[in-house]
N, C-alpha and C positions, 0 to 999 in steps of 0.2 A: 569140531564138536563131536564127543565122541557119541554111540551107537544109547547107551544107557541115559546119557544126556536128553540126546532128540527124544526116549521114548518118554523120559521124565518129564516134557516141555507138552508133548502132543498129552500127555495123562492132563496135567496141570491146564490146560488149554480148553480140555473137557471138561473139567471139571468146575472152571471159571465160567464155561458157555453153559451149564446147566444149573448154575446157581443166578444167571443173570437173567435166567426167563424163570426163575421167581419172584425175580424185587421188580416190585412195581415201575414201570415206566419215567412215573413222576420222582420217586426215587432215587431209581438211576441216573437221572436229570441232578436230581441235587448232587449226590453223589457224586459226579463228575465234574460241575460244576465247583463245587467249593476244592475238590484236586487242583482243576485249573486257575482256581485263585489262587492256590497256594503255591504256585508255579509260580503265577505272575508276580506274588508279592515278592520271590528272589529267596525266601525260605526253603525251599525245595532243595535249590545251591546248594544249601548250610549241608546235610542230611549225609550223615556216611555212606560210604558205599564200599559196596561187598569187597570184604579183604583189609577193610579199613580198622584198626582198630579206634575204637570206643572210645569217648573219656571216660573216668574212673566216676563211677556213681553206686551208690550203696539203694538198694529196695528189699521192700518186708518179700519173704519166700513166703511158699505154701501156708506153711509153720508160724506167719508172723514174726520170723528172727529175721535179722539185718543179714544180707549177704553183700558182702562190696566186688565188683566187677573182677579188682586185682587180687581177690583170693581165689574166683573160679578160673581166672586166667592159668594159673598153677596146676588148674586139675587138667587140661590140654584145649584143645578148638573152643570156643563159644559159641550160640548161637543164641541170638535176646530175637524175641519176638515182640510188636505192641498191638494189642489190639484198641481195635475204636471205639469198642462197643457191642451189644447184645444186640447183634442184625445179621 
């Protein structure tokens, strides 16, 4: 691992430790809780992982236009984000 790595892990680690003494207690409980359902249900399995490419799926942009995964494949790396939600 290199030197910019570690510091990007220790940043990220901070930053995860100071967000997690905002969510309530009970929260965090769920929150962890329905992750390890979704572990145990065997879903998790399915889930790509980094380096993997993607299936080919089309989503509304900013803009509301359709952009399909194998046209931004063409402009170089991807990176797709999802969020869960407003928390």
């Amino acid at each position: 691992m290199s030197d910019l790595s570690i510091l990007l892990q220790a940043r990220l680690d901070r930053i995860r430790d100071d967000l997690n003494r905002q969510i309530p207690a009970e929260a965090q409980k769920l929150m962890h809780d329905s992750t390890q359902a979704l572990i145990d249900s065997g879903q998790a399995a399915k889930a790509c992982s980094e380096g993997e490419q993607i299936p080919v799926f089309s989503l509304a942009n900013q803009n509301g236009a359709q952009v399909s995964v194998s046209e931004l494949y063409g402009e170089g790396p991807l990176v797709v984000s999802f969020f869960r939600g407003f928390w």
